[in-house]
C-alpha positions as protocol buffer text, in pm:
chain_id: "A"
residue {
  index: 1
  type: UNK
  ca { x: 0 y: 0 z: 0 }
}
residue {
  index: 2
  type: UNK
  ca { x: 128 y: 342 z: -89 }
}
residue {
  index: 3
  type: UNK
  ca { x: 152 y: 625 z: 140 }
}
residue {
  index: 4
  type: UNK
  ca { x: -173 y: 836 z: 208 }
}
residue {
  index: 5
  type: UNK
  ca { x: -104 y: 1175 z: 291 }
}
residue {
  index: 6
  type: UNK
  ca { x: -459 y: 1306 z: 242 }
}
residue {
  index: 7
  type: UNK
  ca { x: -644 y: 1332 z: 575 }
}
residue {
  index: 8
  type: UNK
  ca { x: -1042 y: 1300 z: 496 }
}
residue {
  index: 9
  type: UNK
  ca { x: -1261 y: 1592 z: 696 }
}
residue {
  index: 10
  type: UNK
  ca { x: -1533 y: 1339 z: 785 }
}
residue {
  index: 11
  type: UNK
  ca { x: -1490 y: 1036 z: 992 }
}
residue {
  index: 12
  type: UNK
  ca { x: -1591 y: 694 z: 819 }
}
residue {
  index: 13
  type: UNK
  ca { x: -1965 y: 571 z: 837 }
}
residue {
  index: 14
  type: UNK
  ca { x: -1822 y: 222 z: 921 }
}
residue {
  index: 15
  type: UNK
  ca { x: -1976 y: 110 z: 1273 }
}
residue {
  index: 16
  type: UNK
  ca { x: -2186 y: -181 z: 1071 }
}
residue {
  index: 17
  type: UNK
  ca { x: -1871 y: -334 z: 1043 }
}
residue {
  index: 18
  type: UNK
  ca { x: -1762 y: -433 z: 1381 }
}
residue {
  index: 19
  type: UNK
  ca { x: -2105 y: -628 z: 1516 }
}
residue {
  index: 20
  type: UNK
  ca { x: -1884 y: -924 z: 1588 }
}
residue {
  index: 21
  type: UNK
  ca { x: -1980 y: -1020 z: 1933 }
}
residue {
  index: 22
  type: UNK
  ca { x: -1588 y: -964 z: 2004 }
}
residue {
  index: 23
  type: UNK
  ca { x: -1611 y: -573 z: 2001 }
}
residue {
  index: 24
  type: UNK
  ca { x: -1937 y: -579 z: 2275 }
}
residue {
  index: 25
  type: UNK
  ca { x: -1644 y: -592 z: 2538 }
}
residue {
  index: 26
  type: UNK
  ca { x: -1535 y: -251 z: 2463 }
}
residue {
  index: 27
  type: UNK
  ca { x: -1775 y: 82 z: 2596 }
}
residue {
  index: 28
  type: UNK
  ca { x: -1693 y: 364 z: 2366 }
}
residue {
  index: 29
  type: UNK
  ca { x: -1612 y: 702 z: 2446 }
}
residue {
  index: 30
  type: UNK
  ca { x: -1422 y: 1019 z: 2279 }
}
residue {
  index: 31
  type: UNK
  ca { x: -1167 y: 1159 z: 2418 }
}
residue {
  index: 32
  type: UNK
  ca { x: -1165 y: 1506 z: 2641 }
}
residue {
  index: 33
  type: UNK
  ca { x: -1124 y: 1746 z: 2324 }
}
residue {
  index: 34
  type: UNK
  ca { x: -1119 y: 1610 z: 1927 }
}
residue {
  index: 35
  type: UNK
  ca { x: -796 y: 1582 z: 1763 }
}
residue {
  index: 36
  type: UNK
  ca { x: -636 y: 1902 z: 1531 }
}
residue {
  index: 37
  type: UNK
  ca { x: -475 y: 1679 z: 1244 }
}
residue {
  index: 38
  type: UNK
  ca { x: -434 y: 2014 z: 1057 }
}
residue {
  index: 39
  type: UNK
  ca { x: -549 y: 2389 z: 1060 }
}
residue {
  index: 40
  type: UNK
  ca { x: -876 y: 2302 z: 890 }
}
residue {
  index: 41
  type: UNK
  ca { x: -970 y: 1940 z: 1015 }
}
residue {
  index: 42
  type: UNK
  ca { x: -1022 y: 1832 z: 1366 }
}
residue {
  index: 43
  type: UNK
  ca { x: -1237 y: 1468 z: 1431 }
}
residue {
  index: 44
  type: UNK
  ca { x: -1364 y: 1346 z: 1750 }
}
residue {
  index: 45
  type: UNK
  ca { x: -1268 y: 1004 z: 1766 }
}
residue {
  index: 46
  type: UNK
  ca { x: -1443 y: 716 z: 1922 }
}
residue {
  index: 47
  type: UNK
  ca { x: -1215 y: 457 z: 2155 }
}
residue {
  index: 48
  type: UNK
  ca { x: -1120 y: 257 z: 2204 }
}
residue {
  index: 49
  type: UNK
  ca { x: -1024 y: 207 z: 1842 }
}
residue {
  index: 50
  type: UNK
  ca { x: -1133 y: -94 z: 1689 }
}
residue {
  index: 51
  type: UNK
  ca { x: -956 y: -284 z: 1378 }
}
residue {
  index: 52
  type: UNK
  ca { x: -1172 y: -597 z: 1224 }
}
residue {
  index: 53
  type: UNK
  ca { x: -1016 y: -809 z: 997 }
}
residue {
  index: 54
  type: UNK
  ca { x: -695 y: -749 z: 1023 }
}
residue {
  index: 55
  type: UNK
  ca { x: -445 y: -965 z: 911 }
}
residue {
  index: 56
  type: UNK
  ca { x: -159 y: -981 z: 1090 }
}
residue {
  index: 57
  type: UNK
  ca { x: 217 y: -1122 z: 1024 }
}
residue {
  index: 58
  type: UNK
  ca { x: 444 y: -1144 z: 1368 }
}
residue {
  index: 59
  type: UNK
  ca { x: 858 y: -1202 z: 1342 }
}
residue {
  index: 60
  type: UNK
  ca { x: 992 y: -1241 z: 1721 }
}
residue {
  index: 61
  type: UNK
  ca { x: 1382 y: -1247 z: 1665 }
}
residue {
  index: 62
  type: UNK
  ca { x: 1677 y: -1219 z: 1943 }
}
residue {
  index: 63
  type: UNK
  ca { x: 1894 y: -905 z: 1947 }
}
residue {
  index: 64
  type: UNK
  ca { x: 2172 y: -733 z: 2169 }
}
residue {
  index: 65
  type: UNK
  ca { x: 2054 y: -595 z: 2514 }
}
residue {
  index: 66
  type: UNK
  ca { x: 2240 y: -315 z: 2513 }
}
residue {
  index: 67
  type: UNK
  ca { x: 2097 y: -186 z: 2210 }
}
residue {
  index: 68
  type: UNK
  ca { x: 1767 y: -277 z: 2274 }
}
residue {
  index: 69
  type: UNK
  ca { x: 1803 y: -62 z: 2618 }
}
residue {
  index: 70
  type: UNK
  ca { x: 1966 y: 218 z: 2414 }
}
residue {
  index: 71
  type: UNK
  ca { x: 1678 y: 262 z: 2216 }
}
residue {
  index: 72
  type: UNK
  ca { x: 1397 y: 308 z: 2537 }
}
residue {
  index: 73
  type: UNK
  ca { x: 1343 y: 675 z: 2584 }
}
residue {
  index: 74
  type: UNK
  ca { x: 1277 y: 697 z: 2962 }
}
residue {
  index: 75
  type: UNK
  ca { x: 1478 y: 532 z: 3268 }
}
residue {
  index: 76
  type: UNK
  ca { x: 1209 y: 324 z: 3401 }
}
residue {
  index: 77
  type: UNK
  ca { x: 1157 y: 90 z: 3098 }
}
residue {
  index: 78
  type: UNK
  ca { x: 1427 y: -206 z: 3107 }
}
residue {
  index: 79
  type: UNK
  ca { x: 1411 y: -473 z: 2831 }
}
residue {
  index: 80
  type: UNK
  ca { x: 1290 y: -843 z: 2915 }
}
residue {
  index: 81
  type: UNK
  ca { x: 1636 y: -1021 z: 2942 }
}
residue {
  index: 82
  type: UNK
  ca { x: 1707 y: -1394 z: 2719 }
}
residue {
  index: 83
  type: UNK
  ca { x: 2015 y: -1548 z: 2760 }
}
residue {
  index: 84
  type: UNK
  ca { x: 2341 y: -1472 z: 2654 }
}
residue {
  index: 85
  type: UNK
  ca { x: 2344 y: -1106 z: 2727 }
}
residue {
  index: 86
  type: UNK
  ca { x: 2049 y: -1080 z: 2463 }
}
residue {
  index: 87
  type: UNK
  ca { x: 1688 y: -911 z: 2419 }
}
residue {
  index: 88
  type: UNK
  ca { x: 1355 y: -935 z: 2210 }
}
residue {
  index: 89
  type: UNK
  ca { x: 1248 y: -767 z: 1907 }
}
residue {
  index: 90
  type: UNK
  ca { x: 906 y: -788 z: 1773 }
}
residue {
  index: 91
  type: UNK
  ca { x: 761 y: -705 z: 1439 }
}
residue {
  index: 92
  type: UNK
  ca { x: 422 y: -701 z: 1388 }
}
residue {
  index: 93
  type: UNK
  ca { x: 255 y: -633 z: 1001 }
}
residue {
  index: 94
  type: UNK
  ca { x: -109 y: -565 z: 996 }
}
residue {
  index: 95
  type: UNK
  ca { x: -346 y: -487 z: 683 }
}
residue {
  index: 96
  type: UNK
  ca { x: -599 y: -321 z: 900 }
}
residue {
  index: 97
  type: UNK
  ca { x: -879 y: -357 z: 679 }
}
residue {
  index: 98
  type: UNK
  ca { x: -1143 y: -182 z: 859 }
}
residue {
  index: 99
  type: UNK
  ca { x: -1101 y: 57 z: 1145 }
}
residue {
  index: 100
  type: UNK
  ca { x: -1358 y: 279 z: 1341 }
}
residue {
  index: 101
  type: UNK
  ca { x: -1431 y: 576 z: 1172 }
}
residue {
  index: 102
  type: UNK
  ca { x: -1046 y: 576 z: 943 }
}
residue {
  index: 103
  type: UNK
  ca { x: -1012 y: 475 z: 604 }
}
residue {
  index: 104
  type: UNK
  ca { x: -810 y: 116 z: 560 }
}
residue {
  index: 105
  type: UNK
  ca { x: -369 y: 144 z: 631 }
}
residue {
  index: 106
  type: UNK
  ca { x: -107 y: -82 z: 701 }
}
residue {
  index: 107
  type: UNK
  ca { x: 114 y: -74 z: 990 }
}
residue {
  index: 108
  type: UNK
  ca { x: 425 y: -251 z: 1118 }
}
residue {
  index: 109
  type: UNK
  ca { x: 494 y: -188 z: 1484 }
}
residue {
  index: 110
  type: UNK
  ca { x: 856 y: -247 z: 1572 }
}
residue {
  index: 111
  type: UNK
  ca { x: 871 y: -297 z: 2005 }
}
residue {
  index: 112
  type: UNK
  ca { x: 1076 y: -399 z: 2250 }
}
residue {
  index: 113
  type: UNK
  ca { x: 969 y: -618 z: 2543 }
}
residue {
  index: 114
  type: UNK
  ca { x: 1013 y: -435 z: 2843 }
}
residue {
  index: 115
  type: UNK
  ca { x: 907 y: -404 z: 3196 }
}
residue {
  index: 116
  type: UNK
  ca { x: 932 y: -45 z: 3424 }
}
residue {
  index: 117
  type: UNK
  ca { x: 1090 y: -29 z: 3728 }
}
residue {
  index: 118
  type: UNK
  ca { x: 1150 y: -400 z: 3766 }
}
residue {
  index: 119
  type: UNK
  ca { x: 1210 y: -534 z: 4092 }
}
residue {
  index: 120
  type: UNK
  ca { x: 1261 y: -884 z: 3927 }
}
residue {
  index: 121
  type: UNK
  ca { x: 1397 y: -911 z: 3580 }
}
residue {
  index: 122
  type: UNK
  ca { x: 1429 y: -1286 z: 3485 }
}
residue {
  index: 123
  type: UNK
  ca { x: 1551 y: -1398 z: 3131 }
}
residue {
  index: 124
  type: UNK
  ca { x: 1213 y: -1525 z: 2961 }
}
residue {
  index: 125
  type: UNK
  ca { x: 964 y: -1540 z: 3227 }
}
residue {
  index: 126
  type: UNK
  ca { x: 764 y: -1230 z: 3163 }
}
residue {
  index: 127
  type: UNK
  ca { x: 672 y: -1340 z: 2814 }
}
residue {
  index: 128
  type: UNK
  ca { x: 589 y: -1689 z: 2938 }
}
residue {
  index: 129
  type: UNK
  ca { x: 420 y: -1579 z: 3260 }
}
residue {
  index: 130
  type: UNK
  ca { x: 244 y: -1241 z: 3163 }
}
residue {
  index: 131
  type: UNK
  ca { x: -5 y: -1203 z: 3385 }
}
residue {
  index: 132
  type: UNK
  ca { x: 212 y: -1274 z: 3700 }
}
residue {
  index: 133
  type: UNK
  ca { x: 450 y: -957 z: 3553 }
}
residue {
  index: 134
  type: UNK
  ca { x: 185 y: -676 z: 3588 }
}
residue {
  index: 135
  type: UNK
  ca { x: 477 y: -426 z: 3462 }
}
residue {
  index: 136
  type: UNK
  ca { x: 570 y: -650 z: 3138 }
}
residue {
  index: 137
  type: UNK
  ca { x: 438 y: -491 z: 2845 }
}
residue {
  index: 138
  type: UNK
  ca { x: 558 y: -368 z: 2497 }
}
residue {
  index: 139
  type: UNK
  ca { x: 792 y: -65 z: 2389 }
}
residue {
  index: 140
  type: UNK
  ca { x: 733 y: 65 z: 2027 }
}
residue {
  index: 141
  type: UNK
  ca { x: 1041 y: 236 z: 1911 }
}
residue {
  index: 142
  type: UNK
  ca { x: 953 y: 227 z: 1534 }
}
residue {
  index: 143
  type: UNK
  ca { x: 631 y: 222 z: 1371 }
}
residue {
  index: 144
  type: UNK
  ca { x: 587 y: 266 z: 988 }
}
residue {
  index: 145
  type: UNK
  ca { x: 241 y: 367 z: 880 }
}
residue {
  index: 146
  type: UNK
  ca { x: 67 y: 388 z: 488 }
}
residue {
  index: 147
  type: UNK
  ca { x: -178 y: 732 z: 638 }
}
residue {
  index: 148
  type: UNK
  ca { x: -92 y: 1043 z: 744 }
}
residue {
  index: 149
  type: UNK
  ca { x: -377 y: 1068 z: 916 }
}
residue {
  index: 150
  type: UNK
  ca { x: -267 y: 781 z: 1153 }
}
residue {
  index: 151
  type: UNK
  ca { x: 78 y: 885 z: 1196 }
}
residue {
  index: 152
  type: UNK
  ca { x: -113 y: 1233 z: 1384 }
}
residue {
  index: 153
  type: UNK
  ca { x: -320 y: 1061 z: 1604 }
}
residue {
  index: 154
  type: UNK
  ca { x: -51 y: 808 z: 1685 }
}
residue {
  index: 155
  type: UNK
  ca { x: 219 y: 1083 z: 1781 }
}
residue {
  index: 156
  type: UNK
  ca { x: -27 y: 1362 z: 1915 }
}
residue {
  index: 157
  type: UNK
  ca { x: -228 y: 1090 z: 2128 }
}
residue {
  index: 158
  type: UNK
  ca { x: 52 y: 818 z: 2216 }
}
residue {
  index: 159
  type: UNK
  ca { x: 370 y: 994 z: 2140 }
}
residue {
  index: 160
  type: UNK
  ca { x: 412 y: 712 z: 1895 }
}
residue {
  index: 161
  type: UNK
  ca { x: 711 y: 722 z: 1689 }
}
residue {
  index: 162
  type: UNK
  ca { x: 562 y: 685 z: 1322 }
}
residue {
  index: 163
  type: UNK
  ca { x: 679 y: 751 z: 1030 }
}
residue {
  index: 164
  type: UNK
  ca { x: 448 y: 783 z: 660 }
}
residue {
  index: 165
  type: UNK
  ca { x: 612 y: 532 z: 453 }
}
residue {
  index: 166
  type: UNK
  ca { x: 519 y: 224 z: 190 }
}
residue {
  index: 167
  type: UNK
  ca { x: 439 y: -66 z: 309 }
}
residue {
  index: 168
  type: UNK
  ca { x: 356 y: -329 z: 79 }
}
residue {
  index: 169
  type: UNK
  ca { x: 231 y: -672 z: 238 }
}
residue {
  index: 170
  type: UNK
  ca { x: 186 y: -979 z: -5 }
}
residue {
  index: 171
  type: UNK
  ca { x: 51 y: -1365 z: 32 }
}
residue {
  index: 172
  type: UNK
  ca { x: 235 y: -1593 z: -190 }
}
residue {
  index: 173
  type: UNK
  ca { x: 360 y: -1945 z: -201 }
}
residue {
  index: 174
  type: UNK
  ca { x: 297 y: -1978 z: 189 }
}
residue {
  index: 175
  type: UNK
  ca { x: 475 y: -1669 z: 318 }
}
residue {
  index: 176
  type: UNK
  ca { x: 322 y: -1340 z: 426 }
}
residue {
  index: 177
  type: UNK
  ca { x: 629 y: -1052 z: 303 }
}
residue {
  index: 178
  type: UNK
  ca { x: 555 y: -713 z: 432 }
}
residue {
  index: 179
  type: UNK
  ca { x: 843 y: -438 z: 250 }
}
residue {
  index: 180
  type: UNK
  ca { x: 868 y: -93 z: 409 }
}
residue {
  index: 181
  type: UNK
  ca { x: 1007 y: 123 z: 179 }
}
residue {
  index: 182
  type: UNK
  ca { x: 1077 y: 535 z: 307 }
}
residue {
  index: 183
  type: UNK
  ca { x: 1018 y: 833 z: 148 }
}
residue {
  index: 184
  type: UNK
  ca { x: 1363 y: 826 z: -24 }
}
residue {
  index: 185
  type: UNK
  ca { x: 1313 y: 529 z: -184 }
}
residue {
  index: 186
  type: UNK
  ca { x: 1492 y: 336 z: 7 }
}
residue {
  index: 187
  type: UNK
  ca { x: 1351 y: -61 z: 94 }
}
residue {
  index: 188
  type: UNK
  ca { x: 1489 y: -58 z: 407 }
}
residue {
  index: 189
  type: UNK
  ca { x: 1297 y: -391 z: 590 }
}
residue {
  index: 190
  type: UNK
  ca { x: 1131 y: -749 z: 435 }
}
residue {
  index: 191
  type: UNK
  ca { x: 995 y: -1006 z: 704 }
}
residue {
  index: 192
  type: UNK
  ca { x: 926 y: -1302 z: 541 }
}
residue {
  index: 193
  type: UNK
  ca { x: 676 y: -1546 z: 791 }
}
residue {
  index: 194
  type: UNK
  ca { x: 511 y: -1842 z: 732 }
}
residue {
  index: 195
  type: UNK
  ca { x: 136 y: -1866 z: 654 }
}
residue {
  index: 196
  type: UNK
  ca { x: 103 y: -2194 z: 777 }
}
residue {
  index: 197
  type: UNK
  ca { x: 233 y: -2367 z: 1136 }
}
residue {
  index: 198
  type: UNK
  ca { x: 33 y: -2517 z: 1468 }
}
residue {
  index: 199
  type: UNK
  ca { x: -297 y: -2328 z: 1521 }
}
residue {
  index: 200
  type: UNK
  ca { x: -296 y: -2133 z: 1836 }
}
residue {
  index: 201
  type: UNK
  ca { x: -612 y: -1896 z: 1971 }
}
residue {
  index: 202
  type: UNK
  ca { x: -490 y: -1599 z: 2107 }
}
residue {
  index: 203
  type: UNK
  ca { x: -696 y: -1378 z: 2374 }
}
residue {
  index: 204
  type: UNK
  ca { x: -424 y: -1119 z: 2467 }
}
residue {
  index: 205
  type: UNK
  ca { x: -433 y: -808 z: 2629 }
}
residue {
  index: 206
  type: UNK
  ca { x: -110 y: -618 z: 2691 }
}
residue {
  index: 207
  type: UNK
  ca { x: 10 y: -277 z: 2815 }
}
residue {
  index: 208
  type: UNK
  ca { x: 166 y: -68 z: 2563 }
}
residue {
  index: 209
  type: UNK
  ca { x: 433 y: 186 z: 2708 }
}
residue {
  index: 210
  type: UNK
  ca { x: 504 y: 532 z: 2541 }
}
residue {
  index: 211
  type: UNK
  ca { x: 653 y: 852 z: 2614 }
}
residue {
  index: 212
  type: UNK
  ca { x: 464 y: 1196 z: 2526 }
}
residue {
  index: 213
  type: UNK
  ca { x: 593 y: 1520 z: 2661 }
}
residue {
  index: 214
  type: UNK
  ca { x: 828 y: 1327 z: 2908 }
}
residue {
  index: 215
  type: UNK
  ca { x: 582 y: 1183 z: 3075 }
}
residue {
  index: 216
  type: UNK
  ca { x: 555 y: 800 z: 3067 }
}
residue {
  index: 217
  type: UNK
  ca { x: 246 y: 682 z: 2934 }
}
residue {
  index: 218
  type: UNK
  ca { x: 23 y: 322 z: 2933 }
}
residue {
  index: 219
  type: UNK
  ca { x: -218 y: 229 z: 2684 }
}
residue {
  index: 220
  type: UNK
  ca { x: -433 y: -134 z: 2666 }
}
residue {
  index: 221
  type: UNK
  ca { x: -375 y: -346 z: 2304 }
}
residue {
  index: 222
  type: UNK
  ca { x: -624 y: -610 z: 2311 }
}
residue {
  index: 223
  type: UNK
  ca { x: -616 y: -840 z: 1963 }
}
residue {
  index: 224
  type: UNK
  ca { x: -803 y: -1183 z: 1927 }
}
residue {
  index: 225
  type: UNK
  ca { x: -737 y: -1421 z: 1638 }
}
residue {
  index: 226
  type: UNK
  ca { x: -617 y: -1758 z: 1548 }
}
residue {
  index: 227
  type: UNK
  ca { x: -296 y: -1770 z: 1415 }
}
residue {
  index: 228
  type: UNK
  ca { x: -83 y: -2018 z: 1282 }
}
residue {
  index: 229
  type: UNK
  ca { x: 291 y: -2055 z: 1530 }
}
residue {
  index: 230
  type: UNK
  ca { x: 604 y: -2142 z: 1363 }
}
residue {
  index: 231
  type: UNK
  ca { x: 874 y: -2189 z: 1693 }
}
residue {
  index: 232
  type: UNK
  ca { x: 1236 y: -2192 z: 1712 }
}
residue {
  index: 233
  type: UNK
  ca { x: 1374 y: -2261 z: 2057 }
}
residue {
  index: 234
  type: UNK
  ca { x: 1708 y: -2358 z: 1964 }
}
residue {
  index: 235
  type: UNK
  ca { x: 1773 y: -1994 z: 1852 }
}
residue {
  index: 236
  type: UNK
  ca { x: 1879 y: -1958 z: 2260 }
}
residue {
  index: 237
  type: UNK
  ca { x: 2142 y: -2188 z: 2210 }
}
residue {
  index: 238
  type: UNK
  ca { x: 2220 y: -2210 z: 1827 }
}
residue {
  index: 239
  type: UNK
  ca { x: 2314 y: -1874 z: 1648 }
}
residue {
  index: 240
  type: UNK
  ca { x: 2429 y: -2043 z: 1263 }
}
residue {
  index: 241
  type: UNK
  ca { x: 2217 y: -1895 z: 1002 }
}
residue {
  index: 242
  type: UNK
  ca { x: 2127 y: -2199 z: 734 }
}
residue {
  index: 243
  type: UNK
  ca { x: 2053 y: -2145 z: 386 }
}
residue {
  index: 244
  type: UNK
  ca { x: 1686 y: -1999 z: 328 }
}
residue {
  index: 245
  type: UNK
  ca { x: 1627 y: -1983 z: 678 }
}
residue {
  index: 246
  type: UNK
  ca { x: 1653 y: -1618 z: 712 }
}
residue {
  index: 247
  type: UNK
  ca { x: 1334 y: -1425 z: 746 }
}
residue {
  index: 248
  type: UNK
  ca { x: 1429 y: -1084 z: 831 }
}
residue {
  index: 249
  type: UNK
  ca { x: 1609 y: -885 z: 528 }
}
residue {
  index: 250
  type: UNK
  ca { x: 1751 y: -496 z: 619 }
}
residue {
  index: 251
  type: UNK
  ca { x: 1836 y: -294 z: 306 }
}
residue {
  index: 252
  type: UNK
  ca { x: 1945 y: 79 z: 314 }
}
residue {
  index: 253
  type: UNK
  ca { x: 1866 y: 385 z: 497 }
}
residue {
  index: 254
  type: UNK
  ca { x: 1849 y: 533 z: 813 }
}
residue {
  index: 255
  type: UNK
  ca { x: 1609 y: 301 z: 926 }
}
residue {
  index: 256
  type: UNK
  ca { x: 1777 y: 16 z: 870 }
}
residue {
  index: 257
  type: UNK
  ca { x: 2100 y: 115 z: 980 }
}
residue {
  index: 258
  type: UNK
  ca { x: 1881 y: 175 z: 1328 }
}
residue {
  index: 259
  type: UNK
  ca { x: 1731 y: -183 z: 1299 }
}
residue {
  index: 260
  type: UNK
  ca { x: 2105 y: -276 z: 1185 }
}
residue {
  index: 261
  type: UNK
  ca { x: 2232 y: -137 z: 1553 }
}
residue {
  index: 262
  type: UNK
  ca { x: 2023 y: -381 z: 1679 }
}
residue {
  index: 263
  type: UNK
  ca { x: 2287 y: -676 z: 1607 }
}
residue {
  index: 264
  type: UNK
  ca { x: 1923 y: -868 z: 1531 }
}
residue {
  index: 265
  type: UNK
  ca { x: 1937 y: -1256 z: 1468 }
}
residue {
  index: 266
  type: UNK
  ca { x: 1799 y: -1301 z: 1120 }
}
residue {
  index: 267
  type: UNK
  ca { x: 1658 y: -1612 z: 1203 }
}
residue {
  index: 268
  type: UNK
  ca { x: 1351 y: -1589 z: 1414 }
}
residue {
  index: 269
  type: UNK
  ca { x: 1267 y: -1746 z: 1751 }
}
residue {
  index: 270
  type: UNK
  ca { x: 915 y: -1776 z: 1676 }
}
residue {
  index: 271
  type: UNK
  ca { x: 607 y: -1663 z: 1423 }
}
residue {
  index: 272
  type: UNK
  ca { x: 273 y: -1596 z: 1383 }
}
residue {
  index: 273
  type: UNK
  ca { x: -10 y: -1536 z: 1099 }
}
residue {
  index: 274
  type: UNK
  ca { x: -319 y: -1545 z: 1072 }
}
residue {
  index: 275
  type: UNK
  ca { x: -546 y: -1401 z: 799 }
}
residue {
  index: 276
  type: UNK
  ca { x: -808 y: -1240 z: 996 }
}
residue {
  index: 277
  type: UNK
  ca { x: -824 y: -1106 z: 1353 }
}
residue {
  index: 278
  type: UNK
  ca { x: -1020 y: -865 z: 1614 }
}
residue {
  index: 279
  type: UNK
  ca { x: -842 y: -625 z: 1784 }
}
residue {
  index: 280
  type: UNK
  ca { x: -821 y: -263 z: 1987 }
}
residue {
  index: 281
  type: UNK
  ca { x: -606 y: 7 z: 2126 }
}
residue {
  index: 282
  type: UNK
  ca { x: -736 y: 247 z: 2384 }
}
residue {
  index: 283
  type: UNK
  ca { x: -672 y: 612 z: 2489 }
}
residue {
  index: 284
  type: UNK
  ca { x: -331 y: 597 z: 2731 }
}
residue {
  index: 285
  type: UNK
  ca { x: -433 y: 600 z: 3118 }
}
């Protein structure tokens, strides 16, 4: 999908689309005041936001701790610890095809798993054991985005760090390949996952941890969906790269030379796709 930089002056018409009994969880609401996207065009919002059908393509690959901790923004937020002085990286590719009141984008959302102000930092057990780590959640420190629009409300609302670039996301031969491409021209990431694998229902609702204005925020990201898992546990013990096994590709750019600091294993420790899925992000607390 190519970059929209036209921001419409109407919301979308679109509730009919999100009956599924999934979305009766959420109570809508706007926010305090509607959001200026420009001089002419403000829109009051309902949230939480809600995204139906949304297919979704997940790499979870190992990186360097250090970098990973460079990259948080505020002291607090500490990066879930694997072995061997290493970190998580997540990459997650979504065609949102319908959205609450916003025309259709795709997104990639690049985090970090973190905690803040850990008292108790264990390598692995805060992904594995979520709910008994109420300060686990997820760090987005890169988030390409097809709509201007989007890339507004994320930074104005979540001090989310998008950026307006191409992202083109294709299903062929069995693999999901989502290409972000910058305004330069430059192809700077291709994740390459597996459409098929060992089908796993996911429920999830996580706490999403920005920074706006200095001041540390937390927002809820609830998703449901059933999605096919691809895993690779020896990546904690086995760093050779084999022919063809390499999903994650990093081209040219500035982003990439940021994703390239990251000292990222190209082969991933696990995946995820599925075609369709429910999901939501709310208004920070």
């Amino acid at each position: 999908m190519k970059a929209n930089n036209n921001i419409s002056p109407e919301l979308l018409d679109n509730s009919k689309d999100f009956s599924d009994k999934y979305f009766t969880r959420f109570k809508l609401r706007t926010a305090p005041a509607p959001l200026q996207l420009n001089d002419d065009i403000a829109k009051d919002y309902l949230f939480p936001t809600l995204y139906g059908d949304v297919s979704c393509a997940i790499g979870i690959f190992l990186c360097d701790f250090a970098a990973a901790k460079a990259l948080l923004p505020h002291p607090d937020m500490v990066p879930v610890k694997m072995p061997g002085g290493r970190a998580i990286v997540t990459f997650s590719c979504y065609e949102y095809k319908k959205v609450l009141g916003v025309a259709p984008y795709n997104e990639i959302a690049m985090t970090i798993p973190i905690q803040v102000s850990p008292t108790f930092n264990p390598p692995l057990l805060p992904l594995l054991m979520e709910k008994k780590f109420p300060k686990f959640g997820y760090h987005v420190f890169h988030m390409p985005v097809t709509s201007l629009e989007n890339q507004i409300r994320g930074r104005k609302i979540w001090g989310l760090p998008k950026v307006v670039d191409d992202i083109d996301i294709q299903v062929e031969n069995a693999t999901s390949t989502t290409i972000a491409t910058d305004a330069k021209g430059n192809e700077y990431f291709r994740l390459s996952v597996p459409t098929s694998g060992t089908a796993q229902t996911f429920d999830v609702q996580s706490n999403l941890y920005s920074v706006l204005n200095d001041q540390l925020l937390t927002s809820q990201t609830c998703f449901n969906g059933t999605f096919n898992v691809n895993k690779t546990m020896n990546r904690l013990w086995n760093n050779k790269v084999e022919d063809n096994k390499e999903a994650l590709e990093l081209g040219n750019g500035k982003y990439a030379d940021k994703l390239k600091n990251l000292k990222i294993d190209p082969v991933p420790f696990q995946t995820r796709y599925t075609p369709s899925m429910n999901a939501c992000f709310d208004l920070p607390k």
